[in-house]
N, C-alpha and C positions, 0 to 999 in steps of 0.2 A: 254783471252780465256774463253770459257765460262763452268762452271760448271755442267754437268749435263746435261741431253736431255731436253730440250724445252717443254713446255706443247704442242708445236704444232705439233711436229714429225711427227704424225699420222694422222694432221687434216683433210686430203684426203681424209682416211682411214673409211670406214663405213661398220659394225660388225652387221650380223644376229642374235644374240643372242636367241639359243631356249634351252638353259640350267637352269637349277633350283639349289635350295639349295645353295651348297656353291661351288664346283671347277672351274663348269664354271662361275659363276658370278663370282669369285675372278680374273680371269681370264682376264674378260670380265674390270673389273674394274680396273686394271694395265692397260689395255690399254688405257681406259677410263680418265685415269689419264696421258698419253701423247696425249690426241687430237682427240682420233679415235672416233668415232660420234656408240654410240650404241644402237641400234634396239632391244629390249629388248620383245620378242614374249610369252607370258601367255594365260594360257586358262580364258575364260568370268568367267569360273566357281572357283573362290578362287585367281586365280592364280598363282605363284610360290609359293609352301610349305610353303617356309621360310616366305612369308609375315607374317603370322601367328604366329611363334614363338615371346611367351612372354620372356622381358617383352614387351607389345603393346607401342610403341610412337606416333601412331595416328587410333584415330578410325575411323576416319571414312569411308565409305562403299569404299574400296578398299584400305584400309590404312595398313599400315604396322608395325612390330615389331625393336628392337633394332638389331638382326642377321641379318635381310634383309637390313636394313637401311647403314649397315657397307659398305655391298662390293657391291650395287646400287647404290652409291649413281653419278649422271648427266648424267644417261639412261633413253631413252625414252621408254613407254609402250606400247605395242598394242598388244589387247586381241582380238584376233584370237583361235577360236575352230577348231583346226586341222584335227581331226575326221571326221568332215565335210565335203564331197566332194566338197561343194561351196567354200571350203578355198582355193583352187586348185589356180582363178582366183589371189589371196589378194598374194601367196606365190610365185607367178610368178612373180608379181611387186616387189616384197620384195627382191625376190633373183637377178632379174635382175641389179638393183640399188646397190645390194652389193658387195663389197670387199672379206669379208670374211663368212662364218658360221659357226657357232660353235653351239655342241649337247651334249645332255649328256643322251639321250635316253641308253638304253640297244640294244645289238644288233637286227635289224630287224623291230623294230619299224618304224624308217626313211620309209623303204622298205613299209612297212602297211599303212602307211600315203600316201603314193603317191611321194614320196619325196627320190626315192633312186639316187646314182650318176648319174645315165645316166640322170634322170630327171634335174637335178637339170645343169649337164653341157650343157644340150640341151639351156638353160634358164640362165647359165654362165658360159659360156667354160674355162675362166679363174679362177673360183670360188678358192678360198682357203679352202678348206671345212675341219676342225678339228673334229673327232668323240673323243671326251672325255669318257670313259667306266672303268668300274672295273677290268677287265681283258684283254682287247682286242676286237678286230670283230671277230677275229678264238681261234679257241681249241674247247675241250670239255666241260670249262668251261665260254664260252665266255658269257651263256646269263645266267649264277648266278645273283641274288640281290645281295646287299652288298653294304657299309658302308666305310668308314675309319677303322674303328679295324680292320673290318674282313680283309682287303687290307694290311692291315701293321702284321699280322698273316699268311698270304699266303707268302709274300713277307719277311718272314724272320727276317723281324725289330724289331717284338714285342719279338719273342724267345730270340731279343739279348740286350734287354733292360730291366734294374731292376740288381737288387742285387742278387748275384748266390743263395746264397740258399733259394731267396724268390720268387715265380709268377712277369711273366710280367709284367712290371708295364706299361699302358697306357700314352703316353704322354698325354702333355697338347696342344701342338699344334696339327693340325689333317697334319700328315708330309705326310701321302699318298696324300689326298685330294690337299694339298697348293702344296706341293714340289714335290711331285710325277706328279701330276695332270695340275695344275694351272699354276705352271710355265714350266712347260715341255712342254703346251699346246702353251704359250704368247713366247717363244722362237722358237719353233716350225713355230705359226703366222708368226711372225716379220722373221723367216729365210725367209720360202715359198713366203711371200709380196716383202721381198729384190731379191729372185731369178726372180719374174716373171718379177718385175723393166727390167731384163735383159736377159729373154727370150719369155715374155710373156706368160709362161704357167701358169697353177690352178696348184695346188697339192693336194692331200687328204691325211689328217697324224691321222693316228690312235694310238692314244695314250690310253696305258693302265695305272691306279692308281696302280696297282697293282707292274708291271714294272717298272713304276717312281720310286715308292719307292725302290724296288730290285736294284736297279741303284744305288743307295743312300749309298748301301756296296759296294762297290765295295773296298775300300781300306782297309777294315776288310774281303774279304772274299779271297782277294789280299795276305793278311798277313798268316790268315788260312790255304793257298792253300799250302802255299811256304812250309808249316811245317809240311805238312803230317797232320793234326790235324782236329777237329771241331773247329764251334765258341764257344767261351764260355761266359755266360749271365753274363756279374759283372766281368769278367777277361780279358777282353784284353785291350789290352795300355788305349781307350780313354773312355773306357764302366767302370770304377772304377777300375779296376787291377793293377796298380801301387798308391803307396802313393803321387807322386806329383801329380796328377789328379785325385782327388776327392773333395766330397762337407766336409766339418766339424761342426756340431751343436757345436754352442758358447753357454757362461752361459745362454743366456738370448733367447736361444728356437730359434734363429735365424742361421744361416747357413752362411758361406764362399767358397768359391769355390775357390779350390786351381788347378790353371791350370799352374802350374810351371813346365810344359813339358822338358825344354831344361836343362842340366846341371847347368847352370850356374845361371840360372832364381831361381833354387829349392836351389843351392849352397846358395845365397844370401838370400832367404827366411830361410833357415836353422842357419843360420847366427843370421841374425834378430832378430828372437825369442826364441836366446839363446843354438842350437844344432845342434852347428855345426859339431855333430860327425856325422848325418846323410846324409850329403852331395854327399855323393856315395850310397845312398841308394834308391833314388828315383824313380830309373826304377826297383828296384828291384821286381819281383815278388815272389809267393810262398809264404814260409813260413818267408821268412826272409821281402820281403814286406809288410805282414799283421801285425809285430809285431812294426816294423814301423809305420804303418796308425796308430795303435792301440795306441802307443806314440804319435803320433799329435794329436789325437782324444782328448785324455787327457787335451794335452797343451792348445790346442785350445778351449776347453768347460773352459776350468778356470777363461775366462773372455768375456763379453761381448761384440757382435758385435761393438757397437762406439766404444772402446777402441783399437781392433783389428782393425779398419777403420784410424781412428788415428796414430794410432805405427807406420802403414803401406803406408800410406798416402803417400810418398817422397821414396818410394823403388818401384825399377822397377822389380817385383819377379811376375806379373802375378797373380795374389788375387784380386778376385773381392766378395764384396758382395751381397748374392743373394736379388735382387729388391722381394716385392711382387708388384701386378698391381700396386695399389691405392700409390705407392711409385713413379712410373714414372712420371709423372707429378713436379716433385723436384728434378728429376736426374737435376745435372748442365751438363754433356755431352749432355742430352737430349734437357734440354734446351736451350744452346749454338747451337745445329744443327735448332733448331724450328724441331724437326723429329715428334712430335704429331701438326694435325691442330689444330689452337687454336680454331676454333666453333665447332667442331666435337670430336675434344679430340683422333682420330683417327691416324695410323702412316702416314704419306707419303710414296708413292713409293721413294724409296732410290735412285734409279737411275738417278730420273727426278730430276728437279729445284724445288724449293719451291710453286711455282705457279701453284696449280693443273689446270686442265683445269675440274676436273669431276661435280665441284661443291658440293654444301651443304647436300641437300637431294636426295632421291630417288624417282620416280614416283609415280604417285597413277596408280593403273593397270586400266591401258588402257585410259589413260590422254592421248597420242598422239597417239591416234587408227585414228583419222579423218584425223589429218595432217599428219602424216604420208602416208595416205593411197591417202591422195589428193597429194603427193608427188611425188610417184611411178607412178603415173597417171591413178587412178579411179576416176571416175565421183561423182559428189554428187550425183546422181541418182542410182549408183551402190553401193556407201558407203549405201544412204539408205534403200538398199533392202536387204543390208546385213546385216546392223544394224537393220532391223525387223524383218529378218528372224533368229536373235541371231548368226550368222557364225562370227560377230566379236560383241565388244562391246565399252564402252568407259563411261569415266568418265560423270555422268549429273549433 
Protein backbone atom coordinates (compact mmCIF):
# COMPACT_ATOMS: atom_id res chain seq x y z
CA UNK A 1 0.00 0.00 0.00
CA UNK A 2 1.13 3.08 -0.63
CA UNK A 3 2.58 5.85 1.59
CA UNK A 4 1.30 8.99 1.66
CA UNK A 5 -1.00 11.00 -1.16
CA UNK A 6 0.36 11.05 -4.59
CA UNK A 7 1.89 14.11 -5.95
CA UNK A 8 -1.14 13.63 -8.40
CA UNK A 9 -4.30 13.75 -6.09
CA UNK A 10 -5.16 17.19 -7.11
CA UNK A 11 -3.90 16.92 -10.73
CA UNK A 12 -7.51 17.97 -12.01
CA UNK A 13 -7.65 20.53 -9.62
CA UNK A 14 -6.76 24.14 -10.95
CA UNK A 15 -6.40 27.08 -8.14
CA UNK A 16 -7.13 30.97 -8.93
CA UNK A 17 -4.58 32.13 -6.61
CA UNK A 18 -5.01 36.19 -5.95
CA UNK A 19 -3.33 36.07 -2.56
CA UNK A 20 0.11 37.60 -1.60
CA UNK A 21 2.80 37.42 1.24
CA UNK A 22 2.71 34.45 3.01
CA UNK A 23 -0.95 32.50 4.13
CA UNK A 24 -2.34 32.20 0.97
CA UNK A 25 0.76 31.31 -1.01
CA UNK A 26 1.63 28.73 1.91
CA UNK A 27 -1.63 27.53 1.20
CA UNK A 28 -1.67 27.72 -2.43
CA UNK A 29 1.71 25.73 -2.19
CA UNK A 30 0.46 22.55 -0.13
CA UNK A 31 -1.70 22.18 -2.75
CA UNK A 32 0.68 22.76 -5.33
CA UNK A 33 2.64 20.16 -3.87
CA UNK A 34 -0.09 17.36 -4.49
CA UNK A 35 -0.80 18.12 -8.24
CA UNK A 36 -3.25 21.01 -8.27
CA UNK A 37 -2.20 23.29 -11.26
CA UNK A 38 -1.79 26.96 -9.71
CA UNK A 39 -2.80 30.31 -11.31
CA UNK A 40 -0.83 32.45 -9.44
CA UNK A 41 -2.66 36.45 -10.32
CA UNK A 42 -0.10 39.80 -9.42
CA UNK A 43 -0.28 43.09 -10.33
CA UNK A 44 2.18 44.30 -13.59
CA UNK A 45 3.17 46.79 -11.01
CA UNK A 46 5.97 44.81 -8.48
CA UNK A 47 3.87 42.01 -7.91
CA UNK A 48 3.23 40.06 -4.80
CA UNK A 49 5.21 41.91 -1.81
CA UNK A 50 7.11 39.13 -0.98
CA UNK A 51 8.85 38.94 -4.36
CA UNK A 52 10.82 41.59 -2.85
CA UNK A 53 11.81 40.57 0.44
CA UNK A 54 15.68 40.20 0.77
CA UNK A 55 17.63 38.38 0.71
CA UNK A 56 17.09 38.70 -3.55
CA UNK A 57 17.89 35.16 -5.27
CA UNK A 58 17.21 36.54 -8.70
CA UNK A 59 17.44 39.92 -10.14
CA UNK A 60 16.20 40.07 -12.68
CA UNK A 61 13.09 42.30 -13.83
CA UNK A 62 10.30 40.37 -12.14
CA UNK A 63 12.56 38.16 -10.07
CA UNK A 64 12.25 37.36 -6.72
CA UNK A 65 13.70 36.94 -3.03
CA UNK A 66 14.50 33.80 -0.74
CA UNK A 67 10.63 34.31 1.33
CA UNK A 68 8.77 34.18 -2.10
CA UNK A 69 10.79 31.64 -3.56
CA UNK A 70 9.93 29.09 -0.45
CA UNK A 71 6.18 28.73 -0.64
CA UNK A 72 5.99 29.55 -4.84
CA UNK A 73 7.66 27.49 -5.80
CA UNK A 74 5.75 25.44 -9.53
CA UNK A 75 3.00 28.19 -9.93
CA UNK A 76 2.28 30.00 -12.81
CA UNK A 77 2.13 33.88 -13.02
CA UNK A 78 -0.09 36.23 -14.67
CA UNK A 79 0.19 39.86 -14.11
CA UNK A 80 -3.15 41.13 -14.37
CA UNK A 81 -4.00 44.94 -13.09
CA UNK A 82 -7.28 44.27 -11.39
CA UNK A 83 -8.15 47.85 -10.79
CA UNK A 84 -8.81 47.95 -14.31
CA UNK A 85 -12.04 47.67 -15.69
CA UNK A 86 -10.56 45.89 -18.78
CA UNK A 87 -9.39 43.10 -16.39
CA UNK A 88 -13.18 42.16 -16.06
CA UNK A 89 -12.84 40.29 -19.61
CA UNK A 90 -9.06 38.23 -18.54
CA UNK A 91 -10.97 37.39 -14.75
CA UNK A 92 -13.96 35.81 -16.59
CA UNK A 93 -11.75 33.23 -18.42
CA UNK A 94 -9.63 32.81 -15.44
CA UNK A 95 -12.54 32.04 -13.13
CA UNK A 96 -14.44 30.17 -15.63
CA UNK A 97 -11.53 27.35 -16.10
CA UNK A 98 -11.20 27.17 -12.28
CA UNK A 99 -11.66 24.93 -9.61
CA UNK A 100 -10.92 26.87 -6.92
CA UNK A 101 -10.21 30.82 -5.71
CA UNK A 102 -8.50 31.79 -3.13
CA UNK A 103 -7.95 35.82 -1.59
CA UNK A 104 -6.51 37.33 0.97
CA UNK A 105 -7.80 40.85 0.23
CA UNK A 106 -9.29 42.65 3.36
CA UNK A 107 -13.01 42.59 3.41
CA UNK A 108 -14.84 44.50 0.45
CA UNK A 109 -12.03 44.79 -1.90
CA UNK A 110 -13.31 41.69 -3.95
CA UNK A 111 -16.69 43.69 -4.00
CA UNK A 112 -14.52 47.01 -5.46
CA UNK A 113 -12.85 44.95 -7.96
CA UNK A 114 -16.00 43.79 -9.69
CA UNK A 115 -15.38 40.48 -8.37
CA UNK A 116 -17.94 39.78 -5.55
CA UNK A 117 -19.74 36.29 -5.21
CA UNK A 118 -22.71 36.58 -7.28
CA UNK A 119 -20.13 37.74 -9.91
CA UNK A 120 -18.01 35.28 -9.77
CA UNK A 121 -20.89 32.31 -9.32
CA UNK A 122 -22.67 33.81 -12.59
CA UNK A 123 -19.12 32.88 -14.12
CA UNK A 124 -18.76 29.43 -11.81
CA UNK A 125 -21.71 28.23 -10.03
CA UNK A 126 -19.68 25.50 -8.70
CA UNK A 127 -16.66 27.79 -7.71
CA UNK A 128 -14.87 27.00 -4.32
CA UNK A 129 -14.20 30.32 -3.41
CA UNK A 130 -11.83 30.65 0.09
CA UNK A 131 -11.86 34.42 1.54
CA UNK A 132 -8.46 34.19 3.69
CA UNK A 133 -8.76 37.48 6.16
CA UNK A 134 -7.40 38.53 9.65
CA UNK A 135 -10.49 38.55 11.35
CA UNK A 136 -13.27 37.47 9.20
CA UNK A 137 -15.95 39.13 6.42
CA UNK A 138 -18.35 40.30 9.41
CA UNK A 139 -17.92 42.05 12.92
CA UNK A 140 -16.79 45.28 13.82
CA UNK A 141 -13.40 44.52 13.22
CA UNK A 142 -13.60 42.71 10.12
CA UNK A 143 -11.89 45.32 7.82
CA UNK A 144 -8.56 46.05 10.53
CA UNK A 145 -5.07 45.69 8.85
CA UNK A 146 -3.00 43.29 10.58
CA UNK A 147 -0.28 40.79 10.57
CA UNK A 148 0.49 37.66 12.29
CA UNK A 149 1.35 39.17 15.92
CA UNK A 150 -1.35 41.23 15.88
CA UNK A 151 -3.72 37.95 15.05
CA UNK A 152 -2.08 35.81 17.62
CA UNK A 153 -2.66 39.00 20.31
CA UNK A 154 -6.33 39.13 19.55
CA UNK A 155 -6.57 35.47 19.52
CA UNK A 156 -5.23 34.94 22.91
CA UNK A 157 -2.04 33.02 21.93
CA UNK A 158 0.58 35.58 22.49
CA UNK A 159 -1.03 36.41 26.21
CA UNK A 160 -0.41 32.61 26.82
CA UNK A 161 3.01 32.21 25.54
CA UNK A 162 6.49 33.11 27.32
CA UNK A 163 7.53 32.87 30.85
CA UNK A 164 4.95 34.12 33.64
CA UNK A 165 6.86 36.81 34.91
CA UNK A 166 8.27 37.90 31.61
CA UNK A 167 6.16 39.71 28.21
CA UNK A 168 4.93 37.51 25.42
CA UNK A 169 7.21 36.19 23.88
CA UNK A 170 6.76 36.04 19.83
CA UNK A 171 6.93 32.72 18.35
CA UNK A 172 9.24 31.81 15.70
CA UNK A 173 6.77 30.27 13.59
CA UNK A 174 4.02 32.72 12.22
CA UNK A 175 1.20 30.02 14.08
CA UNK A 176 -1.84 32.42 12.97
CA UNK A 177 -0.66 32.94 9.56
CA UNK A 178 0.47 28.87 8.77
CA UNK A 179 -1.90 27.19 11.17
CA UNK A 180 -4.49 29.48 11.77
CA UNK A 181 -4.64 30.52 8.19
CA UNK A 182 -3.04 28.29 5.58
CA UNK A 183 -3.99 25.27 6.71
CA UNK A 184 -7.46 25.89 7.97
CA UNK A 185 -7.75 27.33 4.35
CA UNK A 186 -6.07 23.77 2.32
CA UNK A 187 -8.53 21.59 4.63
CA UNK A 188 -11.25 23.84 4.20
CA UNK A 189 -10.39 23.48 -0.01
CA UNK A 190 -9.81 19.81 -0.05
CA UNK A 191 -13.25 19.29 2.23
CA UNK A 192 -15.45 21.80 -0.19
CA UNK A 193 -13.68 19.90 -3.57
CA UNK A 194 -14.50 16.40 -1.94
CA UNK A 195 -18.25 17.58 -1.07
CA UNK A 196 -18.97 18.95 -4.47
CA UNK A 197 -17.35 15.36 -6.07
CA UNK A 198 -20.73 14.43 -4.50
CA UNK A 199 -23.23 17.04 -4.89
CA UNK A 200 -21.93 19.32 -7.34
CA UNK A 201 -22.22 22.39 -5.51
CA UNK A 202 -19.44 25.63 -4.86
CA UNK A 203 -18.96 26.60 -1.37
CA UNK A 204 -17.61 29.93 0.03
CA UNK A 205 -15.45 29.37 3.43
CA UNK A 206 -14.44 32.44 5.13
CA UNK A 207 -11.74 31.82 7.07
CA UNK A 208 -10.42 34.07 9.78
CA UNK A 209 -6.39 34.10 11.01
CA UNK A 210 -7.45 35.43 13.69
CA UNK A 211 -10.04 32.39 14.59
CA UNK A 212 -7.66 29.84 13.28
CA UNK A 213 -5.35 30.47 15.79
CA UNK A 214 -8.16 30.86 18.79
CA UNK A 215 -8.97 27.38 17.68
CA UNK A 216 -5.56 26.38 18.53
CA UNK A 217 -6.64 26.70 22.58
CA UNK A 218 -9.02 25.02 22.66
CA UNK A 219 -7.54 22.38 24.98
CA UNK A 220 -6.08 25.13 27.37
CA UNK A 221 -8.99 27.13 27.41
CA UNK A 222 -10.96 23.52 27.79
CA UNK A 223 -8.73 23.02 31.08
CA UNK A 224 -9.25 26.83 32.23
CA UNK A 225 -12.92 26.47 31.90
CA UNK A 226 -13.41 23.29 33.93
CA UNK A 227 -11.41 25.31 36.99
CA UNK A 228 -13.28 28.40 37.43
CA UNK A 229 -9.87 30.14 36.62
CA UNK A 230 -7.86 32.27 33.91
CA UNK A 231 -5.12 30.99 31.59
CA UNK A 232 -2.08 31.63 32.95
CA UNK A 233 1.39 32.73 30.68
CA UNK A 234 4.28 30.12 31.82
CA UNK A 235 1.75 27.91 34.17
CA UNK A 236 -0.29 25.58 32.80
CA UNK A 237 0.58 21.78 32.00
CA UNK A 238 2.17 22.35 28.29
CA UNK A 239 3.14 26.32 28.47
CA UNK A 240 6.15 25.51 31.25
CA UNK A 241 4.10 24.82 34.50
CA UNK A 242 5.23 21.63 35.43
CA UNK A 243 8.91 20.43 35.85
CA UNK A 244 8.54 17.53 33.25
CA UNK A 245 7.69 19.91 30.50
CA UNK A 246 10.17 22.38 30.03
CA UNK A 247 13.33 23.51 28.10
CA UNK A 248 16.71 23.26 30.42
CA UNK A 249 20.14 25.26 29.45
CA UNK A 250 23.15 22.69 29.54
CA UNK A 251 26.75 23.87 30.40
CA UNK A 252 27.50 24.58 27.11
CA UNK A 253 24.67 27.56 26.37
CA UNK A 254 22.64 24.91 24.62
CA UNK A 255 19.02 23.70 25.66
CA UNK A 256 17.01 20.22 26.27
CA UNK A 257 13.68 19.89 26.14
CA UNK A 258 12.25 17.76 28.49
CA UNK A 259 8.83 16.64 27.39
CA UNK A 260 8.53 13.65 29.96
CA UNK A 261 4.71 14.26 30.31
CA UNK A 262 3.40 10.89 31.25
CA UNK A 263 4.41 9.33 34.77
CA UNK A 264 6.40 6.80 33.82
CA UNK A 265 8.39 8.70 30.87
CA UNK A 266 9.60 11.45 33.86
CA UNK A 267 9.90 8.15 36.43
CA UNK A 268 12.64 6.77 34.14
CA UNK A 269 14.22 10.07 33.17
CA UNK A 270 14.34 10.77 37.05
CA UNK A 271 16.02 7.54 37.36
CA UNK A 272 18.58 8.14 34.85
CA UNK A 273 20.22 11.18 35.98
CA UNK A 274 20.54 9.87 39.33
CA UNK A 275 17.05 11.36 41.28
CA UNK A 276 15.00 9.43 41.67
CA UNK A 277 13.30 10.89 44.59
CA UNK A 278 11.63 13.19 42.23
CA UNK A 279 9.58 10.69 40.48
CA UNK A 280 6.12 11.90 41.78
CA UNK A 281 7.03 15.22 41.31
CA UNK A 282 6.62 15.98 37.96
CA UNK A 283 3.03 17.30 37.44
CA UNK A 284 3.70 18.91 40.38
CA UNK A 285 2.82 22.50 40.25
CA UNK A 286 3.26 25.64 42.55
CA UNK A 287 5.51 25.96 44.81
CA UNK A 288 6.69 22.53 45.26
CA UNK A 289 6.99 22.24 41.15
CA UNK A 290 9.24 25.28 40.79
CA UNK A 291 11.79 23.90 43.53
CA UNK A 292 11.80 20.88 41.38
CA UNK A 293 12.44 22.55 37.90
CA UNK A 294 14.97 24.58 40.01
CA UNK A 295 16.90 21.09 40.90
CA UNK A 296 16.97 19.98 37.27
CA UNK A 297 18.01 23.29 36.11
CA UNK A 298 20.99 22.69 38.13
CA UNK A 299 21.58 19.11 37.22
CA UNK A 300 21.04 19.66 33.80
CA UNK A 301 23.37 22.86 33.25
CA UNK A 302 26.47 20.82 34.87
CA UNK A 303 27.16 19.28 31.73
CA UNK A 304 27.05 19.75 28.29
CA UNK A 305 24.41 18.99 25.57
CA UNK A 306 26.58 15.91 23.83
CA UNK A 307 27.14 14.28 27.01
CA UNK A 308 23.34 14.73 28.06
CA UNK A 309 22.62 13.31 24.15
CA UNK A 310 24.76 10.44 24.93
CA UNK A 311 23.63 9.38 28.57
CA UNK A 312 20.26 9.60 27.15
CA UNK A 313 20.67 8.15 23.74
CA UNK A 314 19.00 4.39 24.66
CA UNK A 315 16.23 5.73 27.20
CA UNK A 316 12.89 6.16 26.10
CA UNK A 317 12.15 9.32 28.68
CA UNK A 318 10.92 11.91 25.95
CA UNK A 319 14.25 14.38 25.83
CA UNK A 320 14.86 15.84 22.75
CA UNK A 321 17.57 18.38 21.99
CA UNK A 322 16.70 21.57 20.77
CA UNK A 323 17.97 21.62 16.90
CA UNK A 324 18.98 25.31 15.75
CA UNK A 325 18.18 25.64 11.66
CA UNK A 326 21.56 25.22 10.32
CA UNK A 327 21.65 21.75 12.53
CA UNK A 328 18.79 20.10 10.52
CA UNK A 329 20.27 19.14 7.58
CA UNK A 330 22.41 16.35 10.02
CA UNK A 331 19.41 15.35 12.03
CA UNK A 332 19.55 11.38 11.14
CA UNK A 333 15.63 11.39 11.67
CA UNK A 334 15.52 13.99 9.19
CA UNK A 335 17.67 12.42 7.14
CA UNK A 336 16.42 9.05 7.13
CA UNK A 337 12.66 10.48 6.14
CA UNK A 338 14.55 12.69 3.06
CA UNK A 339 11.90 15.47 4.85
CA UNK A 340 14.16 18.54 3.43
CA UNK A 341 14.25 18.59 -0.59
CA UNK A 342 17.59 17.98 -1.38
CA UNK A 343 17.84 21.12 -4.29
CA UNK A 344 15.78 23.42 -2.17
CA UNK A 345 16.93 22.45 1.21
CA UNK A 346 13.15 23.24 1.93
CA UNK A 347 10.60 20.65 4.20
CA UNK A 348 8.13 18.46 2.20
CA UNK A 349 4.52 18.41 2.71
CA UNK A 350 4.53 15.64 5.32
CA UNK A 351 1.49 14.21 4.11
CA UNK A 352 2.38 13.49 0.44
CA UNK A 353 4.99 11.11 -1.08
CA UNK A 354 8.39 12.21 -1.48
CA UNK A 355 7.78 13.19 -5.16
CA UNK A 356 6.63 16.85 -5.10
CA UNK A 357 4.78 17.70 -8.10
CA UNK A 358 5.55 21.73 -7.40
CA UNK A 359 8.94 21.73 -8.69
CA UNK A 360 12.14 23.73 -8.08
CA UNK A 361 11.55 27.35 -8.57
CA UNK A 362 9.03 30.04 -8.56
CA UNK A 363 7.77 32.20 -11.63
CA UNK A 364 8.97 35.27 -12.68
CA UNK A 365 5.75 37.53 -12.41
CA UNK A 366 3.89 37.33 -15.23
CA UNK A 367 5.95 34.46 -17.26
CA UNK A 368 2.70 32.69 -18.02
CA UNK A 369 0.37 35.84 -18.55
CA UNK A 370 0.17 34.86 -22.63
CA UNK A 371 -0.31 31.16 -22.02
CA UNK A 372 -2.19 31.19 -19.71
CA UNK A 373 -4.42 33.62 -21.08
CA UNK A 374 -4.33 31.80 -24.62
CA UNK A 375 -5.64 28.93 -22.39
CA UNK A 376 -8.93 30.31 -20.92
CA UNK A 377 -9.57 31.33 -24.48
CA UNK A 378 -8.47 34.97 -25.45
CA UNK A 379 -7.34 35.60 -28.83
CA UNK A 380 -3.69 36.89 -29.52
CA UNK A 381 -5.53 39.96 -30.72
CA UNK A 382 -7.16 40.51 -27.49
CA UNK A 383 -4.03 39.41 -25.30
CA UNK A 384 -2.40 42.18 -27.51
CA UNK A 385 -4.48 45.03 -26.82
CA UNK A 386 -4.19 44.25 -23.38
CA UNK A 387 -0.82 43.88 -23.32
CA UNK A 388 -0.58 47.51 -24.74
CA UNK A 389 -2.94 48.83 -22.93
CA UNK A 390 -0.89 47.56 -19.61
CA UNK A 391 -4.35 45.53 -18.09
CA UNK A 392 -2.05 42.56 -18.06
CA UNK A 393 1.75 42.12 -18.57
CA UNK A 394 4.40 39.41 -18.96
CA UNK A 395 7.77 38.45 -18.80
CA UNK A 396 9.95 40.05 -22.31
Amino acid sequence: MRTGLPSTTFADVTVLDLSRLLPGPFCTWMLADLGARIWKVESPSGGDYARWYPPLVDNRDGGYGAFFASVNRGKQSIAVDLKDDRSAAVMEGLVRCADVLIEGFRPGVMERLGLDESQLRIWRPDLVYCRLSGFGQTGPDAKRAGHDLGYLARSGVLGATGPSADPPVMPAVQVADLAGGALQAAFGIASALWRRERTGEGCTLDVSMTEGALHLLAPMLGTARSQSRPVRRGREMLTGGLPCYRTYRTADDRYLAVAALEPHFWAAFCARIGHPEWAASGLAQGEEGEEVAAALAEVIASRPLAEWLEELREDDVCVEPVLELDELVQDAQLVARNALHPATGLPRLPVGTRDSAAGEVPPLLGEHTRAVLEEVGLSAAEIGTLLKAGVVAEVV
